[in-house]
C-alpha positions as CSV (number, residue, x, y, z in Angstrom):
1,X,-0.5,-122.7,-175.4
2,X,3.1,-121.8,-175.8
3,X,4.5,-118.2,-176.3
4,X,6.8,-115.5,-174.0
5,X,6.6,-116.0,-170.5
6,X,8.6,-114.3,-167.8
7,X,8.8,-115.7,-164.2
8,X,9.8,-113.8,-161.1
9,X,11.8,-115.5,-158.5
10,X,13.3,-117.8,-161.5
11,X,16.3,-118.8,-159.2
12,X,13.9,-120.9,-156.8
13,X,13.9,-124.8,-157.3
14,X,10.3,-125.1,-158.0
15,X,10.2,-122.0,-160.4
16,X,13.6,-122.6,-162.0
17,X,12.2,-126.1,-162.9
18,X,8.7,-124.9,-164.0
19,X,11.0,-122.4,-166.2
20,X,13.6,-125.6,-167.8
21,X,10.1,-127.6,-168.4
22,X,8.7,-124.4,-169.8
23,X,11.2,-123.8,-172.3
24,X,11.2,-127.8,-173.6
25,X,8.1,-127.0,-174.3
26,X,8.7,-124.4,-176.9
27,X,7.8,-121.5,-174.6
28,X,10.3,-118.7,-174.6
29,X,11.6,-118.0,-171.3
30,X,13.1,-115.0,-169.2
31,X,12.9,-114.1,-165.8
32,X,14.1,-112.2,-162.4
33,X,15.2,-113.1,-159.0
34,X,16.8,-111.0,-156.3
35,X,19.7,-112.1,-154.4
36,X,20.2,-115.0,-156.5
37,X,22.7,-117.7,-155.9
38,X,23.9,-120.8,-157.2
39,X,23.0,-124.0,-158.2
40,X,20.2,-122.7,-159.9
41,X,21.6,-119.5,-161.2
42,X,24.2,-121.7,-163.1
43,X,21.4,-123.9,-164.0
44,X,19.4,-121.7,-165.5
45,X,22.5,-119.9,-167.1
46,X,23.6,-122.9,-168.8
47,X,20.3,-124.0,-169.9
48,X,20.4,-120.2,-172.2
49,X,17.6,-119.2,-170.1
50,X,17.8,-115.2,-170.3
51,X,17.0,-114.3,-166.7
52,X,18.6,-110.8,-164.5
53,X,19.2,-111.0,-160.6
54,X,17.2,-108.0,-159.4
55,X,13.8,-107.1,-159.8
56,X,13.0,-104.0,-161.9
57,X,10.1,-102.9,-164.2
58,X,12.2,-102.4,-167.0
59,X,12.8,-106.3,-166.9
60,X,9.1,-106.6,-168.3
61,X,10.0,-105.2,-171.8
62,X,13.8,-106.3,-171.9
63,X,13.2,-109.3,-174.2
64,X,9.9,-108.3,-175.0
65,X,6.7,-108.1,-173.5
66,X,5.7,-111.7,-172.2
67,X,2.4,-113.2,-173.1
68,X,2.4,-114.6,-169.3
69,X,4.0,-113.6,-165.8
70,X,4.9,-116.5,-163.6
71,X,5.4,-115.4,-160.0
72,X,7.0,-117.3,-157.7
73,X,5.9,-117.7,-154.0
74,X,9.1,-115.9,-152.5
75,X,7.8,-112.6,-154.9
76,X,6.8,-110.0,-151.8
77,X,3.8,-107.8,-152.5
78,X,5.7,-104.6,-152.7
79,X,8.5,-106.1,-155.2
80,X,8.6,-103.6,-158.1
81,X,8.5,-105.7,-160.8
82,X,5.2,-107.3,-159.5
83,X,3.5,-104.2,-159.3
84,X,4.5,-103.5,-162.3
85,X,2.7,-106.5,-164.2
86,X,-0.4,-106.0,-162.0
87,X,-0.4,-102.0,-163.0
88,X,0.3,-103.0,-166.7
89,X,-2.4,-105.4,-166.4
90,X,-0.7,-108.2,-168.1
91,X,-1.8,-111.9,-167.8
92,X,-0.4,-113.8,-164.6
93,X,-0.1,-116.7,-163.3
94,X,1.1,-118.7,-159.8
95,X,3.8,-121.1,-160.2
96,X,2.2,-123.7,-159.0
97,X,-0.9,-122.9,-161.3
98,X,1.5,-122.9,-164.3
99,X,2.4,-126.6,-163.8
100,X,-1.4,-127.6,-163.2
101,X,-1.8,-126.2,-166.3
102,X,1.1,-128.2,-167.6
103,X,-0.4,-131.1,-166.5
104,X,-3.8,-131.0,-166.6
105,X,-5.1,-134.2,-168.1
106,X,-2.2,-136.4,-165.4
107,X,-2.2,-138.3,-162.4
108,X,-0.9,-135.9,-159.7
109,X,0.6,-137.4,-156.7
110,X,0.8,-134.8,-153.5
111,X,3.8,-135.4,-150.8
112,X,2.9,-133.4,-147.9
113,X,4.4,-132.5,-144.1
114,X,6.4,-130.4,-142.5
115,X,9.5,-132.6,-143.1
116,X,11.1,-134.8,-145.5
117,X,8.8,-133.8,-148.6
118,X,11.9,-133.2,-150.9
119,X,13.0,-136.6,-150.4
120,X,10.1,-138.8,-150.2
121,X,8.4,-137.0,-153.7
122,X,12.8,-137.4,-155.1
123,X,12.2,-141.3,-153.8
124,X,9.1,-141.8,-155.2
125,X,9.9,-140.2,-158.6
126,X,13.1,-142.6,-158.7
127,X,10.6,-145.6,-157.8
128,X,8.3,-144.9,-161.1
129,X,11.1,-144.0,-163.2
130,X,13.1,-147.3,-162.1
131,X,9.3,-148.8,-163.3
132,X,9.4,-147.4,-166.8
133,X,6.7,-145.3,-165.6
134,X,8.1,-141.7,-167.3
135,X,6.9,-139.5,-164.4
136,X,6.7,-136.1,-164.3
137,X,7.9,-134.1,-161.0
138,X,8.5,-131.1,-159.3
139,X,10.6,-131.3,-156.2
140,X,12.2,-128.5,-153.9
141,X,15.9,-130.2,-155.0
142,X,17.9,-131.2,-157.5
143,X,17.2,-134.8,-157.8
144,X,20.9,-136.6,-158.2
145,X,19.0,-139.8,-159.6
146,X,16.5,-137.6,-162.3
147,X,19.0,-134.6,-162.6
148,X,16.6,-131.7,-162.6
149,X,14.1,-130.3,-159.9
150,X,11.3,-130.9,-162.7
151,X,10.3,-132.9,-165.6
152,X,6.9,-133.2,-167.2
153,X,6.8,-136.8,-168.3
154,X,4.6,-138.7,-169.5
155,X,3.3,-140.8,-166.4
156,X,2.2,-140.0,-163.3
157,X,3.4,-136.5,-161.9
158,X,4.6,-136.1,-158.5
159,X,4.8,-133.0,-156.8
160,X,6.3,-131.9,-153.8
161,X,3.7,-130.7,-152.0
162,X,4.7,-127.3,-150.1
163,X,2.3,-125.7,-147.2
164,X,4.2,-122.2,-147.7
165,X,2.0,-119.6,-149.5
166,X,1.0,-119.7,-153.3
167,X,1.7,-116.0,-154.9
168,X,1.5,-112.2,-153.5
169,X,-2.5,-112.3,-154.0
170,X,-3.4,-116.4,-152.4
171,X,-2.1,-116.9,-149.2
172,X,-3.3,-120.3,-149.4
173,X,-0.7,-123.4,-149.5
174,X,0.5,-124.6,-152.4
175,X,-0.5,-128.1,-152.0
176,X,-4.4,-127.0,-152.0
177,X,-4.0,-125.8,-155.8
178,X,-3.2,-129.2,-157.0
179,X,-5.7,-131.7,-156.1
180,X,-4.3,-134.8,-156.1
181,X,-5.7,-138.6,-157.1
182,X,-3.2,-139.9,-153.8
183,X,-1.5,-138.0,-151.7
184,X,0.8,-138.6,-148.3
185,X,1.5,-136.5,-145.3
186,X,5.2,-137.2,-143.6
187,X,4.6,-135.3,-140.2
188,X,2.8,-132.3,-139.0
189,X,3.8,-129.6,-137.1
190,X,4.2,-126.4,-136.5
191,X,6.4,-124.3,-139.5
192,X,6.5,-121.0,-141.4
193,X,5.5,-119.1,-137.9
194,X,5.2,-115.9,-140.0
195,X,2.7,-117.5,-141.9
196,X,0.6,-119.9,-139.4
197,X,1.1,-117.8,-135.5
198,X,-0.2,-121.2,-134.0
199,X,-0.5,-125.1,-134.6
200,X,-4.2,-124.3,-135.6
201,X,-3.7,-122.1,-137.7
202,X,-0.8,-124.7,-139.2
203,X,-2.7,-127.7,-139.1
204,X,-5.9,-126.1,-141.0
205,X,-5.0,-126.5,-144.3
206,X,-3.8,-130.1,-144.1
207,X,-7.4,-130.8,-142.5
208,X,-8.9,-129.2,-145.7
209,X,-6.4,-131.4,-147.9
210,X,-8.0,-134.8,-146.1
211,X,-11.4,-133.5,-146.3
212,X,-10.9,-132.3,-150.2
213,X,-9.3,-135.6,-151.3
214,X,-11.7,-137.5,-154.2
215,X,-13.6,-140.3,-152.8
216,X,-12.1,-142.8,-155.0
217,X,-8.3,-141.2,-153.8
218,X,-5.8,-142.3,-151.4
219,X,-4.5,-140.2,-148.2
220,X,-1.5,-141.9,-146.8
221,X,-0.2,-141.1,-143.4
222,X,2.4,-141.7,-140.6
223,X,0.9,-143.2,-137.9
224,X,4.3,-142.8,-135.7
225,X,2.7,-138.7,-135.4
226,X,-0.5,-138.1,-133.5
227,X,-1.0,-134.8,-135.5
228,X,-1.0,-136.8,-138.9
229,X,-2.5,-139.8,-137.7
230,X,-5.5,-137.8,-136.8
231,X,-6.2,-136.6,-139.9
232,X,-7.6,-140.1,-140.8
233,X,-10.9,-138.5,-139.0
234,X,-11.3,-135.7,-141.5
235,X,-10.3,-137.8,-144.9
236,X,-13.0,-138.2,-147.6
237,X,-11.0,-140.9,-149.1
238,X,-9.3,-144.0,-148.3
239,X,-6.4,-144.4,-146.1
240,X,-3.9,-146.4,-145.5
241,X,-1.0,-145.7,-142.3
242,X,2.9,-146.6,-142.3
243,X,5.0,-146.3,-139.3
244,X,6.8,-148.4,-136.7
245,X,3.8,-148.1,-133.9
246,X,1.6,-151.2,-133.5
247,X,-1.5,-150.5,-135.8
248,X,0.0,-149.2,-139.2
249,X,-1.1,-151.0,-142.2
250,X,2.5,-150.7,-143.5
251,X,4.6,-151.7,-140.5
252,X,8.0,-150.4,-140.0
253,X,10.6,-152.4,-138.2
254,X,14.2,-150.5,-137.9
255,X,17.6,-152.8,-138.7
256,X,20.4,-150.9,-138.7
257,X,23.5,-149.4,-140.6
258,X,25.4,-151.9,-142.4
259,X,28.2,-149.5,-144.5
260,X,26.4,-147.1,-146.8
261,X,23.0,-148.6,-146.3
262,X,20.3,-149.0,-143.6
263,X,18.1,-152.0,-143.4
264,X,14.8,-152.2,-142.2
265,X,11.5,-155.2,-142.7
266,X,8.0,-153.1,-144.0
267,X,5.3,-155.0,-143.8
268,X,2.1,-154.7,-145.5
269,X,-1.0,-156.6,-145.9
270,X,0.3,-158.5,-149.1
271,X,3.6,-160.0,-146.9
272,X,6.8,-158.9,-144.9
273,X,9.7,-157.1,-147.2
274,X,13.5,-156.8,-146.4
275,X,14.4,-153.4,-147.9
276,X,18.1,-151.7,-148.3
277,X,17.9,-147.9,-148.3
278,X,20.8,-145.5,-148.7
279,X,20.0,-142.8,-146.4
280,X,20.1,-143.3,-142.8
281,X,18.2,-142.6,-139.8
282,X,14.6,-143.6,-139.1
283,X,13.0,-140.9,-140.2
284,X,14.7,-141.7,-143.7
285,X,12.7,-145.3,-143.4
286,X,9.5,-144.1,-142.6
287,X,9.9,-141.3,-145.9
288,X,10.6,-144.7,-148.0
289,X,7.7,-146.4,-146.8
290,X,5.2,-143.4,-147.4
291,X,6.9,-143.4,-151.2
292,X,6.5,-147.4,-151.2
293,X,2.6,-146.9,-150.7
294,X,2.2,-144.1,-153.5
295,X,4.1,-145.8,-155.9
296,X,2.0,-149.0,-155.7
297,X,-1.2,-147.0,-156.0
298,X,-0.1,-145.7,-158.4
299,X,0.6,-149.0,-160.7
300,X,4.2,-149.5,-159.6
301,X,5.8,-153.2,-158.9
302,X,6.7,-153.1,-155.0
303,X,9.4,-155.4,-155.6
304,X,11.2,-153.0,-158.4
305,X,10.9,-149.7,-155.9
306,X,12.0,-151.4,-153.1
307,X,15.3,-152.3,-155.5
308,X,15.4,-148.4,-155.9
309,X,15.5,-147.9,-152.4
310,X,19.7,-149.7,-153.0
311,X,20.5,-147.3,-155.7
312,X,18.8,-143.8,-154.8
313,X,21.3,-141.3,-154.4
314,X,18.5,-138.5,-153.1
315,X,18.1,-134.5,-153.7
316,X,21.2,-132.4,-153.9
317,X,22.0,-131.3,-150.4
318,X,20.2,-133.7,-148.0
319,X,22.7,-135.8,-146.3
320,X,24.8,-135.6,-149.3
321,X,28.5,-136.9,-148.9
322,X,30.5,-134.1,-150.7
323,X,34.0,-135.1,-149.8
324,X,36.0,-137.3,-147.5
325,X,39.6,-135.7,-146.9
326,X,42.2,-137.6,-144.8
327,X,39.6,-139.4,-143.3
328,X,37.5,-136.5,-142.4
329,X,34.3,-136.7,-144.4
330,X,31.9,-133.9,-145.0
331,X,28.3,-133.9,-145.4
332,X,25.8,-131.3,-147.0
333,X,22.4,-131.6,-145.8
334,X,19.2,-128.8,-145.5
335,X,17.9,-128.8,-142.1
336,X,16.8,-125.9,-140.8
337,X,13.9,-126.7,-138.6
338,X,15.3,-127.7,-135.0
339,X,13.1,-131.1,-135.3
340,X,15.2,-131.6,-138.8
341,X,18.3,-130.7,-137.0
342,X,18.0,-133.6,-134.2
343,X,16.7,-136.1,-136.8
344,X,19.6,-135.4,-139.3
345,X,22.0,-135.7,-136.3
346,X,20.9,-138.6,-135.0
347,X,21.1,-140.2,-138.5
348,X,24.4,-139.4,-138.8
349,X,24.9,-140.8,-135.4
350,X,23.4,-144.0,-137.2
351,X,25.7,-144.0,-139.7
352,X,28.8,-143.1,-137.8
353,X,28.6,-144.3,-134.4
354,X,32.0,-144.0,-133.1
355,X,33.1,-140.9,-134.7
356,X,33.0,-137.7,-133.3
357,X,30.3,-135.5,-134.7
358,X,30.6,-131.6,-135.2
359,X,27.8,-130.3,-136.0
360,X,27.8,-126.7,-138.5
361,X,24.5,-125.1,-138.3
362,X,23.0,-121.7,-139.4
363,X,19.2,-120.9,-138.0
364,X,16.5,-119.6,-140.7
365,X,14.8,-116.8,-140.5
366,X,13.8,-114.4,-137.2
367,X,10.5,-115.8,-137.1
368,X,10.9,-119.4,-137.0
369,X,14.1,-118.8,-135.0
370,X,11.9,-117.1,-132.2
371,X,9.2,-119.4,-132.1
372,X,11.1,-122.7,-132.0
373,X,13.7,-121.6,-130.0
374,X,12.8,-123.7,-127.4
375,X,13.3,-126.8,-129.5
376,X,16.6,-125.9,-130.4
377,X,17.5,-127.8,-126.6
378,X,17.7,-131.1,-127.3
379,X,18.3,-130.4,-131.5
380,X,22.4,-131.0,-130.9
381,X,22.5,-133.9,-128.2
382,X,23.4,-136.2,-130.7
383,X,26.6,-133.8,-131.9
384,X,30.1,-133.8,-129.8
385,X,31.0,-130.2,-131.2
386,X,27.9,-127.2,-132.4
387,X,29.3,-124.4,-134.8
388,X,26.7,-121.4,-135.4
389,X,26.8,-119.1,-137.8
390,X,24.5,-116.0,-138.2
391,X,20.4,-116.5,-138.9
392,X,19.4,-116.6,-142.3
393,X,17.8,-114.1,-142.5
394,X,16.2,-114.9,-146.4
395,X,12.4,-114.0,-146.9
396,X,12.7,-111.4,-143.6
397,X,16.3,-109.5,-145.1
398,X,16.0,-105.9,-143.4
399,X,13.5,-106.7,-140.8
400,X,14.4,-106.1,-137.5
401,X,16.7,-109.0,-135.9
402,X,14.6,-110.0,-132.8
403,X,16.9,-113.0,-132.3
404,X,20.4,-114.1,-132.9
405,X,22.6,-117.6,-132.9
406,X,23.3,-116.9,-129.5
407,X,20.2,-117.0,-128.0
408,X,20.5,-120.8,-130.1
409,X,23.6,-121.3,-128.5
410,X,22.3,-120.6,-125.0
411,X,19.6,-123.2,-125.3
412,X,22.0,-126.5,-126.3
413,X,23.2,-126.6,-122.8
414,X,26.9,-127.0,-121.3
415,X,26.7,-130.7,-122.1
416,X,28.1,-130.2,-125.6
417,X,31.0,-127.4,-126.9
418,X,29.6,-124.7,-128.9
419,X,30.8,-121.7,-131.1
420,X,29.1,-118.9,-132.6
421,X,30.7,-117.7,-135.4
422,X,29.9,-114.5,-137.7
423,X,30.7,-115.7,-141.2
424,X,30.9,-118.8,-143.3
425,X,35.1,-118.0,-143.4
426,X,35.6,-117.6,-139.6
427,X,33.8,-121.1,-139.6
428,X,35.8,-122.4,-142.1
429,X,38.9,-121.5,-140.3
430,X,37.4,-122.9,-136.9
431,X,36.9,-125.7,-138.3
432,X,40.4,-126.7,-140.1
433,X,42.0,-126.2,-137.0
434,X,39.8,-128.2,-134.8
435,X,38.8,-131.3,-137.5
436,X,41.1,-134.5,-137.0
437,X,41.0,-137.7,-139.0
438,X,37.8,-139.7,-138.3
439,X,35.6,-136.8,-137.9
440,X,32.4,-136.0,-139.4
441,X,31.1,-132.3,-140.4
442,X,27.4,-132.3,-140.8
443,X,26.6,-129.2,-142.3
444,X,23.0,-128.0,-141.5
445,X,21.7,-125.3,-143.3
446,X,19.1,-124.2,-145.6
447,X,20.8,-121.6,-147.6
448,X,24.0,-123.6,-147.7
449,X,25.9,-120.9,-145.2
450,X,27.9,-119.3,-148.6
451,X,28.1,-122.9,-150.1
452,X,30.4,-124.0,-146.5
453,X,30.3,-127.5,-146.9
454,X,32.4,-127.4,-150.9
455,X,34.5,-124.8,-149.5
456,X,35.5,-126.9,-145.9
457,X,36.6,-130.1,-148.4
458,X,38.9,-127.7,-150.2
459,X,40.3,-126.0,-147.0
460,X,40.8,-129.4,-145.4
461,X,42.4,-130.6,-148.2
462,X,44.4,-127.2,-148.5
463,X,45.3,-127.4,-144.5
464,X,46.1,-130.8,-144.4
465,X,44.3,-132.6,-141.5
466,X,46.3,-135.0,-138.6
């Protein structure tokens, strides 16, 4: 079926892709977004996808009446435009329903967890392509290996499997909808507080994905987390564990840095493999192992993905290296959970051992903020200097702010410097007058803080550092 179809909340990664793979496919595409910022605005806009930032009902008949509505998860229930296609009755669909129609008679391949989905599905893609295997994908990212959040393929298709709700009607997680032949989960715990108030609540639907799984399937877990490794209990399939703790099938023993690479030894019930990965931190290792395990299932030569491992750049903006400027180098990277936060830290710790470390963060959302606050104590002990800007305030903008970066700041502890800044340019100009030569700035943030971590190379370059 091709014809018109119009999808709100274009600008997102998964629905901007779903668009780009829509329009290959001889659909005509236009869509809506609020608030919308780049990359994907410029993606889309390039592309000669006809798309307007800000939702209105007129935006239903501006190129026409579409045959099909596509709304994205991030659509709220009282968003005009939405009501508008529900009132007018016209056809709609979920985005994440659109690509199961895309790819209904494929392989699907579900990467689960609370962290590190972007890059393990991103890996795993790179693995099969590196194969000849012409997957299809749909990540949360830019892949800097594929070059696009989402490609249909021909082999198996991979999808990043997101917990977060499906549309304004089905508050169910994504990753229900798309009933995968394998399927991995990274590490569980609690996330998306305004969704799931507890760890029961959070942990639910990745029960139902273990007991939903076909008995001739695959359910891969980390054995390293007691919450994922106790899914095993509730799986209907079979399953095989990765991890560094005694017991995993696929057993995880750390190296270290050496340059722009990590090393570490997997082994697995076939032999004992060196592998070279480009991303640091151990976290990073155990993503490449759970990607390892899916893409043999799925047909893959071991020995070619773990070659992949050496040349996989990643997704846009996780511990991407955006610029180095008189020996100061910058780094772009997503985490907004305080568990993603200590990781990415102490990755970059890895990497850089004897450099000082300033960490740039910006907090996401009230809800999340509030909940985890606690966590956010030992998030920056691996940092020498903490910069906070404002919470994100993103799906909540105009609710009430029941939290701010300083009641952050007040839980790192006297241990390590911190400042709370208001903007993205009073951070910027913190932060040329404090960097010296050798330093690193780890930029944390999901939203990019106004796309900091670009605009600190070319101040840095503009202030001249010594």
């Amino acid at each position: 079926m091709t014809g018109h179809v119009h999808f709100l909340g274009i600008c997102g990664y998964a629905v901007s892709g779903a668009a780009l793979v829509a329009r290959e496919q001889g659909w005509r595409v236009s869509g809506s977004d609020d608030e919308a910022y780049p990359p994907t605005t410029d993606i889309l806009t390039a592309a000669g996808v006809d798309w307007v930032d800000g939702s209105d009902p007129a935006n239903l008949d501006r190129w026409g009446v579409p045959d099909l509505v596509v709304v994205g998860n991030q659509t709220r229930a009282t968003n005009p435009e939405w009501l508008a296609t529900r009132d007018r009755g016209l056809p709609t669909s979920s985005e994440i329903e659109f690509y199961l129609r895309l790819t209904a008679d494929r392989r699907r391949i579900a990467v689960c967890g609370t962290h590190g989905k972007t890059t393990t599905s991103s890996l795993l893609a790179h693995m099969l392509d590196a194969c000849g295997m012409d997957p299809g994908y749909r990540l949360g990212s830019t892949s800097l290996d594929l070059g696009s959040s989402a490609r249909l393929g021909t082999g198996p298709f991979v999808f990043e499997g997101d917990e977060y709700t499906t549309a304004p009607w089905d508050s169910r997680p994504k990753f229900l909808h798309i009933r995968p032949s394998s399927a991995c989960v990274t590490r569980l715990e609690l996330d998306h507080p305004d969704v799931y108030p507890t760890l029961d609540a959070y942990r639910a639907p990745f029960r139902e994905l273990a007991r939903s799984m076909p008995a001739a399937g695959l359910l891969v877990l980390c054995a390293d987390d007691p919450e994922c490794a106790a899914l095993e209990a509730d799986a209907s399939c079979r399953v095989i564990t990765y991890g560094c703790e005694e017991g995993a099938a696929w057993r995880v023993r750390l190296g270290g840095d050496r340059g722009s690479v990590q090393t570490f030894t997997v082994r697995e019930p076939g032999g004992e493999h060196e592998v070279a990965l480009t991303f640091p931190g151990r976290h990073s290792a155990l993503n490449a192992v759970a990607a390892l395990v899916l893409a043999v299932d799925a047909g893959a030569s071991l020995q070619r993905c773990i070659e992949a491992c050496a040349t996989f750049r990643g997704p846009a903006r996780r511990f991407e290296v955006v610029g180095e400027v008189s020996g100061v180098t910058v780094i772009d990277d997503y985490a907004h959970h305080p568990t993603e936060v200590e990781v990415t830290i102490a990755a970059a710790r890895d990497r850089y051992p004897a450099r000082r470390l300033i960490a740039v963060h910006t907090p996401h959302t009230y809800s999340r903020t509030r909940t985890l606050l606690a966590d956010y104590e030992h998030s920056f002990r691996g940092a020498d200097v903490v910069v906070l800007g404002p919470i994100e305030s993103a799906r909540e903008r105009g609710m009430e702010a029941t939290v701010s970066s300083h009641d952050v700041a007040s839980r790192v502890g006297e241990a390590v410097p911190v400042h709370v800044v208001d903007s993205s340019a009073e951070a910027i100009g913190l932060l040329a007058r404090i960097s010296r030569p050798g330093d690193v700035l780890l930029v944390l943030s999901l939203g990019g803080f106004d796309k900091i971590a670009l605009r600190l190379v070319a101040a840095l370059e503009a202030a001249g550092v010594h």
